[in-house]
N, C-alpha and C positions, 0 to 999 in steps of 0.2 A: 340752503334747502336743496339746491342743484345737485349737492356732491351725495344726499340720500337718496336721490332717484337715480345716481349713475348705476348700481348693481340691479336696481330694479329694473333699469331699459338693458342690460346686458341678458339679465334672466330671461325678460322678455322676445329677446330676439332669441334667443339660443332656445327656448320654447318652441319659436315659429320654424326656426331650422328643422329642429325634431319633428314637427306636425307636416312641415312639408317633404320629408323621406317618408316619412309613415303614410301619406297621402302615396307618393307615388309607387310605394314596397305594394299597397292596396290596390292601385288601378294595375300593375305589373299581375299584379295577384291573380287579379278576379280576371284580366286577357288570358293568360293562362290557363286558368280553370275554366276558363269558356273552350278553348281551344283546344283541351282535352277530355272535354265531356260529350258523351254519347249522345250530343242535338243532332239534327242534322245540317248542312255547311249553312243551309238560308238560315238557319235559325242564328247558329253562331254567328254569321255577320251582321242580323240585326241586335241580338247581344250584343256586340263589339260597337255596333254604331252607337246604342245610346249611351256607352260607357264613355265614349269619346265623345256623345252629343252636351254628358251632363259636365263635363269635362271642360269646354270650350264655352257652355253658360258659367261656367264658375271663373274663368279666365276674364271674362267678359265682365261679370259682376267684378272684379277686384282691379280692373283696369277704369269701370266708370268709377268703381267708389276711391279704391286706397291710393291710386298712379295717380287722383284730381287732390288729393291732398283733404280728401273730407274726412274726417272723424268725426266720432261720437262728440269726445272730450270738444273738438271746439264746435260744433255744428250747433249753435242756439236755435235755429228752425226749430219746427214743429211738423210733423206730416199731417194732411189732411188730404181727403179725395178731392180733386179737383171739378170747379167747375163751368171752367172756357176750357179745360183741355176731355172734355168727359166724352165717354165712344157709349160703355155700358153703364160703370158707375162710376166713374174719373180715379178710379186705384192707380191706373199706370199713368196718368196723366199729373196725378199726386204724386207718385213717385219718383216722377219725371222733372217736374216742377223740386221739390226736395234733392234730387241729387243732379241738377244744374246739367241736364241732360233733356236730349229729343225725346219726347214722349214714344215718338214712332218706333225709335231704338227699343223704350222697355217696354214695347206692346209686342215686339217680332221678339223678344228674350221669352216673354209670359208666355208664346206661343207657341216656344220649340218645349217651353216648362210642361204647359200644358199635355204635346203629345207624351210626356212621359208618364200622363196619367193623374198625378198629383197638382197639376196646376190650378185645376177646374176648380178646386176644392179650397186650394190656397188661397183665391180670388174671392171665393164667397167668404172665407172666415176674414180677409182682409176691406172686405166690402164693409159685414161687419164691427170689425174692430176702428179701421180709421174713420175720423171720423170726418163732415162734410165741411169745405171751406165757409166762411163764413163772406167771402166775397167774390 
């Protein structure tokens, strides 16, 4: 069985290689075309900040989840909102709980998410969707 997943874990890495030049060809991209467009310099550097902001949360997400060895495939948890670790509705406290992480970690991550506007929104559809622990 081993030797039929060997070209499928080769694919899949050489997938990941591809997504991550194409990731960085993109942020090169969009520095650039920030850098040449007619804003003025405040604006471009708050451009440039959040491009690096959203940047350093995706670092951060793949350092708590993939560098701690969690997967999908083996992670038999289940997510629920937490409720000994709950601030508003225990989402990052669930989160927190689920990826063997300080909550406090994914509340200051949800929070730089947030100033980029999309977070607010992420939290209430997430508020929604998971559901409450049962203990």
């Amino acid at each position: 069985m081993m030797n039929y997943l060997k070209p499928l874990q080769m694919s899949y890495s050489y997938s990941m290689v591809l997504f991550g030049v194409f990731s960085v060809v993109l942020i090169v991209w969009a520095i650039i075309d920030c850098l040449n467009s007619k804003r003025k310099d405040i604006e471009k550097l708050i451009w440039i900040i959040i491009i690096f902001s959203l940047n350093v949360i995706g670092v951060a997400i793949y350092f708590m989840i993939a560098k701690r060895g969690i997967t999908m495939a083996k992670n038999t948890k289940k997510l629920f909102r937490s409720k000994k670790n709950k601030m508003i509705a225990g989402v990052c406290g669930g989160l927190g709980e689920y990826l063997e992480v300080d909550p406090t970690v994914v509340r200051l991550i949800w929070v730089l998410f947030a100033l980029t506007g999309s977070g607010i929104l992420a939290y209430i559809v997430a508020w929604i969707i998971i559901p409450e622990s049962k203990h």
